[in-house]
Residue frames relative to the residue before (quaternion, step in Angstrom):
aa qw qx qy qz dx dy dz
X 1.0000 0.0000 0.0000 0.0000 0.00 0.00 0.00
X 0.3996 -0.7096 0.5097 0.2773 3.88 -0.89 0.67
X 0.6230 -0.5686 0.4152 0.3408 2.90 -1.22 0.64
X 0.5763 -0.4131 0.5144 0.4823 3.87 -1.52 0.62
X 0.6263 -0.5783 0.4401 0.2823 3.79 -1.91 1.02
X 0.7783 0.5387 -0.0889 0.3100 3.25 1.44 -0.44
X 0.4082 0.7702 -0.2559 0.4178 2.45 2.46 -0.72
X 0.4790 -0.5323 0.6198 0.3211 4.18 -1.17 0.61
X 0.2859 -0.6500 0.6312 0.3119 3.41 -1.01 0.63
X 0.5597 -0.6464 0.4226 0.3005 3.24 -1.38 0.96
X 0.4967 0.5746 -0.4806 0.4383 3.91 1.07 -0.74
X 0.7346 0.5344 -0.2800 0.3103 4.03 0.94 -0.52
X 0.3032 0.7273 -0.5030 0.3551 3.14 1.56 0.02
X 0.1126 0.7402 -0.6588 0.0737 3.46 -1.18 0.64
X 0.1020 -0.8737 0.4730 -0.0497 3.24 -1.88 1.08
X 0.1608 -0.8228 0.5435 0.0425 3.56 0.03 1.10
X 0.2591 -0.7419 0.6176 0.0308 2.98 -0.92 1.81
X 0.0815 -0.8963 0.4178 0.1243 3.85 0.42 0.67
X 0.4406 0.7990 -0.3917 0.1183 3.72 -1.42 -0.30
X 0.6940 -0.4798 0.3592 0.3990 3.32 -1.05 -0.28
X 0.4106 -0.5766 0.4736 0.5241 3.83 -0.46 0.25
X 0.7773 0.4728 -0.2281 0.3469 3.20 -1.94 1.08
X 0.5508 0.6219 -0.2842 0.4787 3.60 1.81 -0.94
X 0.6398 -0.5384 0.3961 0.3793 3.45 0.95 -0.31
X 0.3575 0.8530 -0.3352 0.1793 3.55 1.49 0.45
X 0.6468 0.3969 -0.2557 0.5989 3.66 1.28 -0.57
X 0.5356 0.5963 -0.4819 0.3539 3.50 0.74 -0.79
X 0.7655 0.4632 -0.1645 0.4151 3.29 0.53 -1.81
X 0.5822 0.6393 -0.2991 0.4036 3.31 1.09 -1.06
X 0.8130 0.4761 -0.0895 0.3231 3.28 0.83 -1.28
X 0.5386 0.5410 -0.1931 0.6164 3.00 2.10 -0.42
X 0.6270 0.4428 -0.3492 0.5374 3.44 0.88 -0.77
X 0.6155 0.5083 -0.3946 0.4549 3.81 0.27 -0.62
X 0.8575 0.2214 -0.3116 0.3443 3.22 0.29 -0.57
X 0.2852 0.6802 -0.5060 0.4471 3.66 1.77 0.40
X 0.8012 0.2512 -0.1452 0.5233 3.18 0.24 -1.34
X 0.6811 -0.5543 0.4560 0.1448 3.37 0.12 0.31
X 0.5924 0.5396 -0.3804 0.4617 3.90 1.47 0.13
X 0.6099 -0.4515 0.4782 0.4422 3.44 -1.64 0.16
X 0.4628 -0.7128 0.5264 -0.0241 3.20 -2.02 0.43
X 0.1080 0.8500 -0.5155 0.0073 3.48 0.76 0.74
X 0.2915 -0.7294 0.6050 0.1304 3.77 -0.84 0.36
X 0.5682 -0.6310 0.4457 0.2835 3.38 -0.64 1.25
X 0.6450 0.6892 -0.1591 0.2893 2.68 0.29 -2.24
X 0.6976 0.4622 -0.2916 0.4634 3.73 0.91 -1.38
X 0.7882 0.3645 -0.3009 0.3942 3.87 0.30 -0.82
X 0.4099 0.5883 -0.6349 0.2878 3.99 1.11 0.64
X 0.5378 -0.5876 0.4740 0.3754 3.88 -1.17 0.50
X 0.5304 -0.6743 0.3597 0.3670 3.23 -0.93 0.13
X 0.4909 0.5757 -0.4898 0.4332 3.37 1.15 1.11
X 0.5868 0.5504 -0.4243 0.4154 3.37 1.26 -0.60
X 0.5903 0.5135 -0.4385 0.4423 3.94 0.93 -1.30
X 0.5295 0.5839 -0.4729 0.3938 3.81 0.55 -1.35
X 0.7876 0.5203 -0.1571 0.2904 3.58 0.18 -1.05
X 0.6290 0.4619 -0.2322 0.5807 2.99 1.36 -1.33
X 0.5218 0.7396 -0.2486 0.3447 3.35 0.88 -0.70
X 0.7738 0.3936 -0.1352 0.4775 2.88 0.76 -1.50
X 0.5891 -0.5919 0.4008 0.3768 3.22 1.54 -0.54
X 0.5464 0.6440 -0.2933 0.4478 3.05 1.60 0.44
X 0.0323 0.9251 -0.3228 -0.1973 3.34 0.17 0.41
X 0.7224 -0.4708 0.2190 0.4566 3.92 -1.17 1.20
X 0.1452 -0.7313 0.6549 0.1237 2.80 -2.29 0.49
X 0.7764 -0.4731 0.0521 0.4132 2.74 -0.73 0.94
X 0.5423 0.4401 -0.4225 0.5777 3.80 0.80 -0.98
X 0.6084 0.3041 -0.5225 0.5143 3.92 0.09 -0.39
X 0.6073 0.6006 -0.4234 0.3020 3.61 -0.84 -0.33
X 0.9250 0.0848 -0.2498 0.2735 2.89 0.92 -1.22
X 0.3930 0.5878 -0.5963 0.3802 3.67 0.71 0.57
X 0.3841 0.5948 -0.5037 0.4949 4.32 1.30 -0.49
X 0.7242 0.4852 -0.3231 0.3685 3.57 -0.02 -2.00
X 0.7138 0.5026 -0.2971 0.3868 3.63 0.56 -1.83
X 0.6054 0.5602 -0.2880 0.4865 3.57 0.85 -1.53
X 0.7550 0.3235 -0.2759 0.4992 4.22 0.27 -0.72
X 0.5501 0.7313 -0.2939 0.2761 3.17 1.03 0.12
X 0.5758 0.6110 -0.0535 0.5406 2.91 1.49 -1.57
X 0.8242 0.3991 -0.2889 0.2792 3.12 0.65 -1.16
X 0.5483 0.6469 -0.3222 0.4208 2.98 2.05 -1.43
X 0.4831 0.7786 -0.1985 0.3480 3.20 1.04 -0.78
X 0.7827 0.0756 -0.0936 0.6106 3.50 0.43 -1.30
X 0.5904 0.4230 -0.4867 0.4854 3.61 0.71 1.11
X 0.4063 0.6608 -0.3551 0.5216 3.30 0.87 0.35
X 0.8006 0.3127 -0.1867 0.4758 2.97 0.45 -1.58
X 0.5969 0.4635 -0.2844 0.5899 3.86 1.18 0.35
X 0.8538 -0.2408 0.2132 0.4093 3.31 0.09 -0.24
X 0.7161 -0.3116 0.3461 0.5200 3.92 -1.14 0.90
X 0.2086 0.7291 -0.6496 -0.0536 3.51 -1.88 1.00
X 0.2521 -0.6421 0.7078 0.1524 3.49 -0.91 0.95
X 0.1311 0.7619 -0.6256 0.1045 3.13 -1.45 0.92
X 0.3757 -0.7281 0.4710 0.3269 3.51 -1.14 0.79
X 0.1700 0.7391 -0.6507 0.0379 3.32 -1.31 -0.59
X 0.5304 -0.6727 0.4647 0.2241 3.59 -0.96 1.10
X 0.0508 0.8848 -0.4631 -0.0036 3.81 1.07 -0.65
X 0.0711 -0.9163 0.3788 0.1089 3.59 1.48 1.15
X 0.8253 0.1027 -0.0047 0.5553 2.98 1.06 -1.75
X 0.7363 -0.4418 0.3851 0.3383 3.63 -1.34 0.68
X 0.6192 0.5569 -0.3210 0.4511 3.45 1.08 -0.18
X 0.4730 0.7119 -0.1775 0.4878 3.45 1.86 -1.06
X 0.7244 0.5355 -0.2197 0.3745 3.45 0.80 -1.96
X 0.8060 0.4837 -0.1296 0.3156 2.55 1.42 -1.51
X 0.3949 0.6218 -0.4320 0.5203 3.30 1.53 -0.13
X 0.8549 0.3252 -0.2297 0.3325 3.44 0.08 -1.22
X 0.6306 0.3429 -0.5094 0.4746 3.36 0.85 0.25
X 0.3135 0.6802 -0.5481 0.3724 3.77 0.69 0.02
X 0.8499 0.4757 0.0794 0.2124 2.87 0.42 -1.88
X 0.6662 0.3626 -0.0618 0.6488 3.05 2.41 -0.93
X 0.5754 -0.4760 0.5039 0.4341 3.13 0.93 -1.53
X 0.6860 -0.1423 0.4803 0.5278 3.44 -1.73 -1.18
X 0.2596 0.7101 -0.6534 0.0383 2.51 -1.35 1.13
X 0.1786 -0.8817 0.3234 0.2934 3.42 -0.77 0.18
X 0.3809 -0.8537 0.3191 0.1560 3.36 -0.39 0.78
X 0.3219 -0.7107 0.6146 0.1167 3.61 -1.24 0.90
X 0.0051 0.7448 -0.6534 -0.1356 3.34 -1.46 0.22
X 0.2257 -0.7772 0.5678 0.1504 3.52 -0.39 0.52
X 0.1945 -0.8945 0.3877 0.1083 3.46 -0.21 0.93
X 0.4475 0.6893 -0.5539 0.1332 3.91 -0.74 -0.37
X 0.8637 -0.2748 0.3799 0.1849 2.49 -2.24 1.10
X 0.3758 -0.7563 0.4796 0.2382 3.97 -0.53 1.48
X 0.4352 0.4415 -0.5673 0.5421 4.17 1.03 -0.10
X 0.8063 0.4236 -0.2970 0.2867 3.79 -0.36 -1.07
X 0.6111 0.4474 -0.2998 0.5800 3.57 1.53 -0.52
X 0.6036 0.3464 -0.4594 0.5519 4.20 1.03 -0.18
X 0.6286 0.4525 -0.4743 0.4185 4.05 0.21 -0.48
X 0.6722 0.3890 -0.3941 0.4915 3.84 0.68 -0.35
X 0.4240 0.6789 -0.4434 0.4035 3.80 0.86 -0.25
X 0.7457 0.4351 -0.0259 0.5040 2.86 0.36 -2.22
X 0.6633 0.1820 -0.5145 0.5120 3.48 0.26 0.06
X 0.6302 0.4625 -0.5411 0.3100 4.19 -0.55 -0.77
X 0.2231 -0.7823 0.5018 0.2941 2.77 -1.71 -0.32
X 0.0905 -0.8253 0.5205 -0.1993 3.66 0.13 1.96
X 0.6834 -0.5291 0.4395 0.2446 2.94 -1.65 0.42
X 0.6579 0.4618 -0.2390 0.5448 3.27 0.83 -1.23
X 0.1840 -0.7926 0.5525 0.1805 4.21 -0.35 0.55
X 0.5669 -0.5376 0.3932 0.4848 3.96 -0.97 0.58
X 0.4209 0.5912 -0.5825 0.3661 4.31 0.25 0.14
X 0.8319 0.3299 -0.3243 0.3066 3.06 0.77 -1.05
X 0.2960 0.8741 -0.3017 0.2393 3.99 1.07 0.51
X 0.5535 0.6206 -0.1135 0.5436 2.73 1.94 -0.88
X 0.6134 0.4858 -0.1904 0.5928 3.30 1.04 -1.40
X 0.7422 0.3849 -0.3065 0.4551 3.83 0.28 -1.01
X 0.7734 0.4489 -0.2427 0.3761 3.83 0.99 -0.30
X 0.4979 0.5842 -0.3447 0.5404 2.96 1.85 -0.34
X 0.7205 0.2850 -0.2075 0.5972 4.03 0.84 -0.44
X 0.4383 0.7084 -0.4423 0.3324 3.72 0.40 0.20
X 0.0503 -0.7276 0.6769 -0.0988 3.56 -0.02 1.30
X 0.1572 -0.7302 0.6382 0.1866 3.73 -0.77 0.98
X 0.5948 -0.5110 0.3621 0.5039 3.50 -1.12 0.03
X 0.4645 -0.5050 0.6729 0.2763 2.86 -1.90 0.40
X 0.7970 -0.4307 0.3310 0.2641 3.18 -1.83 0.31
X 0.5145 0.6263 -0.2554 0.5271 3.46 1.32 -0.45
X 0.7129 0.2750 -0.3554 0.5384 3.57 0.67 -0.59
X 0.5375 -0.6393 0.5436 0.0827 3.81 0.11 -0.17
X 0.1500 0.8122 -0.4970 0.2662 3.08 1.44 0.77
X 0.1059 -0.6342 0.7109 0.2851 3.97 -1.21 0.37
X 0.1454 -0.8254 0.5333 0.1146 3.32 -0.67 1.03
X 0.3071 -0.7868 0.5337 -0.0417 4.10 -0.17 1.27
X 0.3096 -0.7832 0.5345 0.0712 3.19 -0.85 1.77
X 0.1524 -0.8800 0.4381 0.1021 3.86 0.41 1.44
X 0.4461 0.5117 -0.5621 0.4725 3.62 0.82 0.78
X 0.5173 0.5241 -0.5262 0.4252 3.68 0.65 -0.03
X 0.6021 -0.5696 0.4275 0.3609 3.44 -0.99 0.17
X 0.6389 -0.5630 0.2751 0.4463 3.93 -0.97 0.73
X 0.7126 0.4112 -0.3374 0.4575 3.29 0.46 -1.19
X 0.6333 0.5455 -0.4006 0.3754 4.11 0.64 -0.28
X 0.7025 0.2077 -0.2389 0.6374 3.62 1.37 -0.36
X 0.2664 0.6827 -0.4954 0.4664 3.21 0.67 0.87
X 0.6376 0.6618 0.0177 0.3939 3.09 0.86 -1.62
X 0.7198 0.5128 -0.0410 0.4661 3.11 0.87 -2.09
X 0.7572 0.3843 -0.2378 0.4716 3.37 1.12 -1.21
X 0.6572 0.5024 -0.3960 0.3986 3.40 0.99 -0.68
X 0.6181 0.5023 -0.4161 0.4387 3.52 1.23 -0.72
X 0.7799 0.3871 -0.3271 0.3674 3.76 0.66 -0.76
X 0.4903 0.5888 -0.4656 0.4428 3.70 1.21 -0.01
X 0.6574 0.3591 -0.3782 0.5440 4.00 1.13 -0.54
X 0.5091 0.5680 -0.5411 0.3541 3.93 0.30 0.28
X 0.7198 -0.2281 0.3839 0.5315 3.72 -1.44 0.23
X 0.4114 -0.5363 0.6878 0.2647 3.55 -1.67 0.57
X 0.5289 -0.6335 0.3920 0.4066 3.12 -1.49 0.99
């Protein structure tokens, strides 16, 4: 039977895993994709290789850097979408960010994994990433979380993975914000 004329196609389901570097954004991201069963796009993969240089160094992006990163994860989230469920990361500091990318994508819904900035440098410092814990400061010092309007599910990431695991899958089947 087709779907109602009005119904969202399910291949459009879409999911921004959001945050500072280090909050726990691919982990979760990557677990949730495969819960539900959608593709996986990693932010992280579509910065040019001038932005990592930078981050790298411990420097951390301006805006004109951002946005060919934003434009470049766009596209992609994009033509996976249009195929099938996508969970995807992406730092989306400021409300201006979100808003590019849903411009650009659509509906989406958004995650935030949360914790405490001592517990989000000790996970830095232990991984091994491009982006180095110096730059935390810089990413918290501009960090606008959402406002109520966007409908963020916002996930307490000191809980263990498989407990917000849980959380998100249970709040992604509630009412849309």
């Amino acid at each position: 039977m087709p779907p109602a004329p009005n119904a969202p196609d399910p291949a459009a389901r879409c999911i921004m895993v959001m945050g500072p570097s280090g909050a726990g954004k691919t982990t979760l991201a990557r677990a949730l994709a495969q819960r539900i069963g959608a593709a996986f796009i990693e932010g992280d993969d579509h910065h040019p290789p001038e932005n990592r240089a930078r981050m790298g160094a411990g420097q951390p992006l301006t805006e004109a850097m951002r946005r060919p990163w934003l434009d470049a994860l766009s596209r992609a989230v994009r033509a996976s979408r249009a195929v099938r469920p996508t969970v995807f990361t992406c730092s989306a500091l400021r409300r201006s960010h979100r808003d590019a990318l849903r411009d650009r994508i659509g509906p989406m819904q958004l995650i935030l994994p949360q914790a405490p900035a001592d517990l989000i440098r000790a996970r830095m410092q232990a991984r091994i990433h491009f982006a180095p814990p110096a730059l935390l400061d810089s990413q918290l010092a501009i960090f606008q979380p959402p406002t109520p309007d966007e409908g963020a599910i916002r996930l307490d990431m000191r809980l263990p993975l498989d407990v917000v695991l849980e959380q998100a899958v249970a709040a992604l089947a509630g009412p849309p914000p």
